[in-house]
N, C-alpha and C positions, 0 to 999 in steps of 0.2 A: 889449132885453127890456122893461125899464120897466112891469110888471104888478105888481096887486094881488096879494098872497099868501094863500091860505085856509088852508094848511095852518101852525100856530106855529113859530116861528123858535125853533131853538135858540140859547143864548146861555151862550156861554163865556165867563169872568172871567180874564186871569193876574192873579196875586195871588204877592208873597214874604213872607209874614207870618202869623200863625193869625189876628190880628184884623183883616184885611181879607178874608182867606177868611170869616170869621165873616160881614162885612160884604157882600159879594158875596152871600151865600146869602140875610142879610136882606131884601137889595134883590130879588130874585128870580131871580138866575143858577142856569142848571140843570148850571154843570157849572163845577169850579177848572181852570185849567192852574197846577201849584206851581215855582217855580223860586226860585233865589238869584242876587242880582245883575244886576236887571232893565236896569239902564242899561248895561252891556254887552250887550243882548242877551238873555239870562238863562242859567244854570247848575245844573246838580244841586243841588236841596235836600238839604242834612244829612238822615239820618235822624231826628234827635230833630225837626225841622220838619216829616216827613212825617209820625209819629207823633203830632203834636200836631195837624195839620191833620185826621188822619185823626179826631180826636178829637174835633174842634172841630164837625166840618160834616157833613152827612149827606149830599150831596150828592155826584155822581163825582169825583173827585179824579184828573186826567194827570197825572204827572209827567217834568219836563223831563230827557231823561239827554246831558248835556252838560257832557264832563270839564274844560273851560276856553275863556274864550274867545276868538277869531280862526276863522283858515278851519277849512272844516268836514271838510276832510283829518287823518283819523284813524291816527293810529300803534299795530301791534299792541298795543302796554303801554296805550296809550289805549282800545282797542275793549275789551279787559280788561276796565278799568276801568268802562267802558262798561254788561257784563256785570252785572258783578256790583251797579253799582248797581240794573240793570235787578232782579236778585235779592233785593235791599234792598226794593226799592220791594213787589215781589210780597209777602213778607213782610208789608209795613206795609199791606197791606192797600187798595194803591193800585190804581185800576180803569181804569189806561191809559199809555201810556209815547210819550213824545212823543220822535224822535229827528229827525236829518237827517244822511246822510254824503254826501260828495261826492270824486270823482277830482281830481287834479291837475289836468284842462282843467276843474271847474267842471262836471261831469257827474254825476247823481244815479251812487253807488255803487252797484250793483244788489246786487252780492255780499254786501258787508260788511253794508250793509242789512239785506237777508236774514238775517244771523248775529243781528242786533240781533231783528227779526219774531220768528224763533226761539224766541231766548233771553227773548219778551215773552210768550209765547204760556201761558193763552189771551185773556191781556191785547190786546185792542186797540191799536192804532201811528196814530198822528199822522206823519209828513212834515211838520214844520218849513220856516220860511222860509229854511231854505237854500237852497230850492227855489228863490227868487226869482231865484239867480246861476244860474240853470241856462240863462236867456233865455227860460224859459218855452213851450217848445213840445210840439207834441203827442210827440213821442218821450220827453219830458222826462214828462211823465203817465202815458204808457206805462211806462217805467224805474219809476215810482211804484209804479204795480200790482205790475208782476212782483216786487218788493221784497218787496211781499203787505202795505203799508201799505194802511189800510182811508180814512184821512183824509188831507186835505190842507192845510194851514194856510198862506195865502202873499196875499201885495200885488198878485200881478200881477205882479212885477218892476218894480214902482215903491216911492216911499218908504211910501205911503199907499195905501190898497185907494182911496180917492173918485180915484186919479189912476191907479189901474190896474184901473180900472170894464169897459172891452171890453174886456183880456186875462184876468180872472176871469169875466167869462160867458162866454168861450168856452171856459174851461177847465171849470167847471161841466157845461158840454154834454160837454165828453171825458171828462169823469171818468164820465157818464150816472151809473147804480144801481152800478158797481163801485168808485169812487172818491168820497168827499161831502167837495168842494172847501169851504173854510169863509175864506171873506174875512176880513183880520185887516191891524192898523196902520192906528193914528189914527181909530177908529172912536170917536164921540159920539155924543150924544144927538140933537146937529144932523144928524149925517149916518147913522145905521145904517138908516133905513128905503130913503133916497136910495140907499144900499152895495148891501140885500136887495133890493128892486126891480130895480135894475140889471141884476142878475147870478141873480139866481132862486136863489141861494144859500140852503139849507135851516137852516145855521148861521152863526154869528158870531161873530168873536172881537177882546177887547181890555182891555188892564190898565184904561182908564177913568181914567188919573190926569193931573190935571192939574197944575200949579206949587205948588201951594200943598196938593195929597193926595200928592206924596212922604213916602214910607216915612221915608226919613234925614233929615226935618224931625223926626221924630216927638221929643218931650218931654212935659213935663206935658200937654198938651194931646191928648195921642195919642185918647183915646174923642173926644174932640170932631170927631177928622179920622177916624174909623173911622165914625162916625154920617153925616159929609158923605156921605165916600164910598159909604156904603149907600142916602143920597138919592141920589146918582149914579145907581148901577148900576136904583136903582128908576125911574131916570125912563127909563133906555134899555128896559129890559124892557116897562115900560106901553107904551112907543111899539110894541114888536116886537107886542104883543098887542094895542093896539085896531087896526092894521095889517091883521092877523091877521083879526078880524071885517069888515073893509071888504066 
């Protein structure tokens, strides 16, 4: 694909914190994904996190509803739990719910899914990089839709969207207007325009943190790393937008 974009790239931030949500918004993110526990992967944020983010940022706020982490095979008591965070978040005034379930063979769950669509409705659904153990193919997009997820969040099925660049434009093209594939992992400021170009990808996603803007460093110093990090996320953003005018 390798084309200029005219139309602005959205740009999703994960964030587990109110002041790097804060931070993310400063720099110019147009939208939070909120989670707990980002180096597993990430987890259901507490209520009092989603309350406080919801507090903090004006900006949309997904939340991730993911009751622990490992495979994305779900146990009734789990899907539950599922639920009701999903009811939490609606509550807190959250404007999107990011889920993924999958079968024992590693198959998007279409069913259970569904139960999740549901129980989000008329919240908006993300599909999660579960997706990526599915092997990525067009049935696998398909399963996506029917679920009645509106997004897609996934690498390709690689570690990295810059290493899974043609299996996200071609999923891009599957997903056409009913599905908006959003390339995510290991996205910088080096590579998000290299990512959008790629793949024609309308949005984009990524926490933006590097060794030294971990969250669990955080001490005295914590504004000093929320302020970096909002230089971050502004230099990705300027890149998506003077891209944007080309």
């Amino acid at each position: 694909m390798d084309t200029n974009f005219a139309e602005r790239v959205l740009l999703e931030i994960c964030v587990t914190s109110v002041e790097f949500a804060i931070a993310a918004e400063c720099g110019g993110a147009d939208r939070i994904e909120l989670c707990s526990e980002l180096e597993c992967g990430g987890v259901t944020a507490d209520g009092r996190l989603m309350e406080a983010a919801r507090a903090g940022v004006r900006i949309p706020i997904h939340v991730l509803i993911r009751p622990r982490a490992g495979r994305f095979v779900y146990s009734g008591r789990e899907l539950w739990t599922m639920r009701r965070s999903i009811e939490k978040a609606k509550e807190l005034k959250m404007d999107g719910i990011v889920v993924g379930v999958l079968d024992a063979e590693s198959r998007v769950d279409v069913a259970r899914t569904r139960e999740l669509v549901e129980a989000a409705r008329p919240l908006p659904v993300t599909f999660h990089r579960a997706f990526d153990l599915t092997g990525c193919g067009p049935h696998s997009v398909e399963a996506v839709m029917e679920a009645g997820a509106s997004r897609l969040l996934t690498s390709g099925g690689r570690r990295t969207a810059r290493e899974g660049l043609s299996t996200l434009a071609r999923l891009v093209k599957d997903g056409g207007e009913r599905l908006r594939v959003m390339p995510g992992g290991g996205i910088t400021p080096g590579n998000v325009v290299r990512v959008v170009r790629a793949t024609g990808a309308r949005e984009v996603h990524g926490s933006l943190l590097t060794r030294g803007l971990r969250e669990a460093e955080w001490g005295a110093g914590r504004r000093a790393l929320a302020d970096r990090y909002c230089r971050r996320v502004r230099k990705v953003a300027a890149r998506l937008r003077a891209e944007a005018t080309v």
